[in-house]
C-alpha positions in Angstrom: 6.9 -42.1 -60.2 4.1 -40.0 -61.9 5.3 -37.6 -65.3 4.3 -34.8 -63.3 7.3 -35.8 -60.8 11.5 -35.1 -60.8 14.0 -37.7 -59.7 16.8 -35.3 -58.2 20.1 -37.7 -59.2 23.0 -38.4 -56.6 26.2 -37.6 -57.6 27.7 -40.8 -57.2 31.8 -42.1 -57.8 30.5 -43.1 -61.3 29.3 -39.2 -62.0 32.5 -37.9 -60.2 34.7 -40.1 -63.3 32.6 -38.8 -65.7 33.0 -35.3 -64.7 36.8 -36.0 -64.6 37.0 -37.2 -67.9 34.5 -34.8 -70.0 36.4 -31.3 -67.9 39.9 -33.0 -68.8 38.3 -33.0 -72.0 36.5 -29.7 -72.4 40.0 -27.9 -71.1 42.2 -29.7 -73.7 39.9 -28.8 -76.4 39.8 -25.1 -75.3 35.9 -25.4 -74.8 35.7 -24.6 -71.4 31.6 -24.6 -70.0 29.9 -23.4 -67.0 31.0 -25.6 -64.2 27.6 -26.6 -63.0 26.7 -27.1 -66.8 29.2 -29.9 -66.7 28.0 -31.5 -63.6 24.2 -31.5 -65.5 25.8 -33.3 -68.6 27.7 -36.0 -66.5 24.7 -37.3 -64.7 23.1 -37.4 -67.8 25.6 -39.5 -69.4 25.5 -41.5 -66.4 21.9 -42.7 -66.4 21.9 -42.7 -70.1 19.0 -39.8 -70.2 18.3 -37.1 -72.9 19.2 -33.4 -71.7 16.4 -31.2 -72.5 18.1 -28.1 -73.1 18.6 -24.7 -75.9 21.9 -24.2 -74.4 23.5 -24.7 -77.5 27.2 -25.3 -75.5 25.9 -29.0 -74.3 26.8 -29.9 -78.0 30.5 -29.5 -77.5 30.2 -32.6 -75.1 30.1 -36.1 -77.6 28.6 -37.9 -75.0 25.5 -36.5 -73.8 22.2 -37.2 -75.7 20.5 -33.7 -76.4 16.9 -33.4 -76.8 16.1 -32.3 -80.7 13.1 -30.6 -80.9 13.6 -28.7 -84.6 
């Protein structure tokens, strides 16, 4: 795969956990985000990638890596 290109990720089982986990997470915490925000952070915690993002809410989840560009 070329730069210029996007691998679209599956949700898989393994995403589906994660989700599970990082909402349960999220609600007890009182940090509720968009839903489909969530979904974007879980598949990036599955394949290990860095979100690229200036949403600043992705940093109430530990366990996604977030692109620093400051």
């Amino acid at each position: 795969m070329s730069k210029s290109q996007v691998e679209i990720l599956p949700v898989s089982k393994e995403t589906s956990e994660i989700f599970g986990e990082v909402k349960y997470s999220l609600t007890r915490a009182g940090t509720p985000l968009p839903i489909n925000d969530v979904w974007i952070a879980c598949s990036a915690i599955e394949v290990g990638a860095v979100l690229i993002t200036f949403d600043e809410h992705f940093s109430k989840i530990n366990q996604v890596r977030i692109w620093d560009n400051r």
